[in-house]
FIKOLZA-1660 file (N, C-alpha, C; in steps of 0.1 Angstrom, whole numbers, plus 5000, padded with zeros to 4 digits):
% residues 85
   i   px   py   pz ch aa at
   1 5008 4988 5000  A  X  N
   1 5000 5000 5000  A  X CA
   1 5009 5013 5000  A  X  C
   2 5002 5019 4993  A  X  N
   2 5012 5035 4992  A  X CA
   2 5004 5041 5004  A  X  C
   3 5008 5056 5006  A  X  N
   3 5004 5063 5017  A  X CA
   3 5004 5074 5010  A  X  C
   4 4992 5085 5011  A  X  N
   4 4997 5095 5006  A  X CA
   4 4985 5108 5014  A  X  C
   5 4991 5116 5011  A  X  N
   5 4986 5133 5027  A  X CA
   5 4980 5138 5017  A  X  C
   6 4968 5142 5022  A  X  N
   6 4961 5160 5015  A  X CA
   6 4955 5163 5026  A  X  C
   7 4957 5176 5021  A  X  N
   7 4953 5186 5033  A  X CA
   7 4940 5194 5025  A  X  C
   8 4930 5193 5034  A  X  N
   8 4917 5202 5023  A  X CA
   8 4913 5215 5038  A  X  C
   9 4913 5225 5028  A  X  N
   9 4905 5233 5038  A  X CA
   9 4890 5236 5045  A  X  C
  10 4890 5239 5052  A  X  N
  10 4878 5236 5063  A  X CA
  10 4874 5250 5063  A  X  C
  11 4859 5249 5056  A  X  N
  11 4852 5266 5065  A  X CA
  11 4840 5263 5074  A  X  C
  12 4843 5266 5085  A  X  N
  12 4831 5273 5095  A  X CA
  12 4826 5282 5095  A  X  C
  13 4814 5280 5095  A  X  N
  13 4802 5291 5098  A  X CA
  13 4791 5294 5104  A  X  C
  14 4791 5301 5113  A  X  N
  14 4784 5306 5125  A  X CA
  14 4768 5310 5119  A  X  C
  15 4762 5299 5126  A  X  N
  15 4744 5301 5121  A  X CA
  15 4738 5306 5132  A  X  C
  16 4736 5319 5134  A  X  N
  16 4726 5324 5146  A  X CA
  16 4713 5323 5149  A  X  C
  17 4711 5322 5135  A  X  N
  17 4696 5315 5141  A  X CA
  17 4691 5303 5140  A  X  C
  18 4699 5293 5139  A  X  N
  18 4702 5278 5140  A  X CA
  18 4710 5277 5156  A  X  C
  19 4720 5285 5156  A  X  N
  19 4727 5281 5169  A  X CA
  19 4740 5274 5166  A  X  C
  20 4737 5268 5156  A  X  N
  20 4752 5259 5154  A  X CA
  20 4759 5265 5142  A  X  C
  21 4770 5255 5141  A  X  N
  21 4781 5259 5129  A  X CA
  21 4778 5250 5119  A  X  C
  22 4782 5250 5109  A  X  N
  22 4782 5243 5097  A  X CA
  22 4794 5243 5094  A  X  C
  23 4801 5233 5090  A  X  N
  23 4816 5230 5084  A  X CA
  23 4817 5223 5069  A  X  C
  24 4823 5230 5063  A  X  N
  24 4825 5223 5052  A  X CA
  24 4840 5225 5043  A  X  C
  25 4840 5212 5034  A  X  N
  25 4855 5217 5027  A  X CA
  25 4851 5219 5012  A  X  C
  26 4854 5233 5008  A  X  N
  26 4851 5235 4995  A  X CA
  26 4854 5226 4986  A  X  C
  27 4867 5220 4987  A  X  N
  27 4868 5213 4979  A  X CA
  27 4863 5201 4969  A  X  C
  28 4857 5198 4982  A  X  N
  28 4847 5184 4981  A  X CA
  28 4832 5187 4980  A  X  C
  29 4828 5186 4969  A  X  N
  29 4819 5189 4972  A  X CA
  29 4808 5176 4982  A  X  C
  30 4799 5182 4986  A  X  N
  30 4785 5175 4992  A  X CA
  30 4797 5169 5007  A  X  C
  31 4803 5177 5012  A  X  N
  31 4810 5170 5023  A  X CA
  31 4809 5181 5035  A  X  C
  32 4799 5182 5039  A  X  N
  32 4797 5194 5053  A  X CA
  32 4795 5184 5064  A  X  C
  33 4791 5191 5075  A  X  N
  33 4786 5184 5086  A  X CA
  33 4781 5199 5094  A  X  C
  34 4776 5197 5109  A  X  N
  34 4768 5205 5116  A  X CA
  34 4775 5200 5129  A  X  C
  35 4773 5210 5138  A  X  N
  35 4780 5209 5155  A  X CA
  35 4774 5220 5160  A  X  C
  36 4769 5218 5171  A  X  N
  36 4763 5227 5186  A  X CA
  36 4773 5239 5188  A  X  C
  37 4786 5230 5188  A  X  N
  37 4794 5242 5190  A  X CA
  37 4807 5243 5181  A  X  C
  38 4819 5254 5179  A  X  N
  38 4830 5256 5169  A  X CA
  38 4836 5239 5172  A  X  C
  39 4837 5236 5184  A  X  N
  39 4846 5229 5184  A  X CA
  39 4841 5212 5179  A  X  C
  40 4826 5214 5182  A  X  N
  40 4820 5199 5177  A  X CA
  40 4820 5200 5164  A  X  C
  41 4815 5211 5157  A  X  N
  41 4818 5210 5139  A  X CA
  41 4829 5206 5139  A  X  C
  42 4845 5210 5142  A  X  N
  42 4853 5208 5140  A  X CA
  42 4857 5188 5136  A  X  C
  43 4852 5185 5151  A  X  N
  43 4856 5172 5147  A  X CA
  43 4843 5161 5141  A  X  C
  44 4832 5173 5138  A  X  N
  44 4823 5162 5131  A  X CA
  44 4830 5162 5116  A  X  C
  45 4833 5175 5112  A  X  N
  45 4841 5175 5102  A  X CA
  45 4849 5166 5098  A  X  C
  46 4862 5159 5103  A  X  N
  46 4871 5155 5107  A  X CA
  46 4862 5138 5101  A  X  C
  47 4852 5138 5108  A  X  N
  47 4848 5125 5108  A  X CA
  47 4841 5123 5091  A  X  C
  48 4837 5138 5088  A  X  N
  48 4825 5132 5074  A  X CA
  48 4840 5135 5064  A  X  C
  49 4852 5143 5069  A  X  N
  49 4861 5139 5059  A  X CA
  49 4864 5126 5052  A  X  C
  50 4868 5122 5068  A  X  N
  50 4873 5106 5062  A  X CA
  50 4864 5098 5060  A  X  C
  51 4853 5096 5061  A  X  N
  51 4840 5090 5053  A  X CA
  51 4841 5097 5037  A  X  C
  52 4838 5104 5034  A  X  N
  52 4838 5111 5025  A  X CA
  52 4849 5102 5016  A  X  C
  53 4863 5103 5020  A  X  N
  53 4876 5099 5011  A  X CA
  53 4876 5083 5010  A  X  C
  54 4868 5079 5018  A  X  N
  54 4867 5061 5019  A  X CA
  54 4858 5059 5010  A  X  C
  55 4848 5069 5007  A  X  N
  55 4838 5063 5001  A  X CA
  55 4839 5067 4986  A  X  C
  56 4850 5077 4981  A  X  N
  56 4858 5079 4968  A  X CA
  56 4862 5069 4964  A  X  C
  57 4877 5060 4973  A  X  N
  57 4882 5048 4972  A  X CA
  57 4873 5036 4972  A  X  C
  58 4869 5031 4981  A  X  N
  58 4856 5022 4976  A  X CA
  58 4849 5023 4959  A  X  C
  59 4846 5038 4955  A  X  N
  59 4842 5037 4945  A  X CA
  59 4851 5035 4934  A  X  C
  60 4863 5038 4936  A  X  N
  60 4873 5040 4924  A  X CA
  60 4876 5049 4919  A  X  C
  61 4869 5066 4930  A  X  N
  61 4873 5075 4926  A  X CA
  61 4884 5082 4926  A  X  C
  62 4892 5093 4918  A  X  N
  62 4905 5099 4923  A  X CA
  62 4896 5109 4938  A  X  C
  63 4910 5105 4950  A  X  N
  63 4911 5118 4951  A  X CA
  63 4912 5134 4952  A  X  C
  64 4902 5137 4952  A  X  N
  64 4907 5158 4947  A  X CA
  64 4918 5164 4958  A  X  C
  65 4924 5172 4943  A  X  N
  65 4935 5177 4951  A  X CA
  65 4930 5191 4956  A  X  C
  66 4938 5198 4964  A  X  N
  66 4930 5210 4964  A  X CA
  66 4947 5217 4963  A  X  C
  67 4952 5222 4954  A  X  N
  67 4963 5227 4949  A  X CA
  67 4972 5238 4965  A  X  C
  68 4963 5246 4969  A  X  N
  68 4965 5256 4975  A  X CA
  68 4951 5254 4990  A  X  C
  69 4953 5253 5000  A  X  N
  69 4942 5257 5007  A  X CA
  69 4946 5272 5007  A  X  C
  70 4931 5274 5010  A  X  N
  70 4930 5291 5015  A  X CA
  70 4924 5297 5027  A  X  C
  71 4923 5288 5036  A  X  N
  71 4915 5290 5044  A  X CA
  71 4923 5289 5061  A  X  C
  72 4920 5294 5070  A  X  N
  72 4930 5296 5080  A  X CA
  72 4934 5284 5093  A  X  C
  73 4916 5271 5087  A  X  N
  73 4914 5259 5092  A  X CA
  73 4917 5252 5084  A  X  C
  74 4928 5238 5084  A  X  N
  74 4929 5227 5071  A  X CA
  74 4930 5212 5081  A  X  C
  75 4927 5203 5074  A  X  N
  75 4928 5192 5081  A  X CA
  75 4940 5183 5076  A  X  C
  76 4946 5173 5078  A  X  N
  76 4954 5162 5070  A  X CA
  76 4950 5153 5073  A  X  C
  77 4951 5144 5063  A  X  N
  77 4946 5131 5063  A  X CA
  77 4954 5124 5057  A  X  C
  78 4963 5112 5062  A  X  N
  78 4966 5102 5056  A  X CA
  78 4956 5089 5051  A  X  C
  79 4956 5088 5039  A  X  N
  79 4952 5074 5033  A  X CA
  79 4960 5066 5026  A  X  C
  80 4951 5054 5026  A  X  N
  80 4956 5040 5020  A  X CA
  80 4956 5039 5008  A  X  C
  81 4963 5039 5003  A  X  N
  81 4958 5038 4982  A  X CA
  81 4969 5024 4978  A  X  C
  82 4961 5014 4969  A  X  N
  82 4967 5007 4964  A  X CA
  82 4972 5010 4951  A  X  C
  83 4987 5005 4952  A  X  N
  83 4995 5008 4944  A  X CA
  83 4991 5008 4929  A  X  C
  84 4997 5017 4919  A  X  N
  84 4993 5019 4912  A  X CA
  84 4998 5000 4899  A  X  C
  85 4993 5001 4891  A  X  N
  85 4995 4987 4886  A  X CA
  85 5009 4989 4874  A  X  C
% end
């Protein structure tokens, strides 16, 4: 198995009249999550990432690079990728 890092950026956003935050990474699309508070988005995030990237691999999809984050929150993720043939 190869091993290989991307780092995708994370935005939070403060919903006042919901009460919670919403997190999402631009990059990906359809990959947000919701948290009561900054710090629970954070790691529900964290969690729909790596769901998110398992469920690319599973499919056979590449995954997206995001060339540059731009954002002041990023996460890293090592994955599993079988070697290329």
């Amino acid at each position: 198995m190869t091993y290989v890092s991307r780092t995708y950026s994370l935005k939070v956003e403060h919903h006042s009249e919901d009460g919670g935050y919403l997190a999402s990474f631009p990059a990906l699309p359809g990959c947000h999550t919701w948290g009561d508070t900054y710090e629970a988005a954070i790691k529900n995030a964290e969690e729909a990432l790596l769901g998110y990237l398992e469920a690319l691999e599973k499919n056979s999809e590449p995954l997206p690079v995001e060339p540059i984050p731009d954002r002041d929150v990023s996460l890293a993720v090592t994955v599993k990728l079988p070697e290329p043939a």
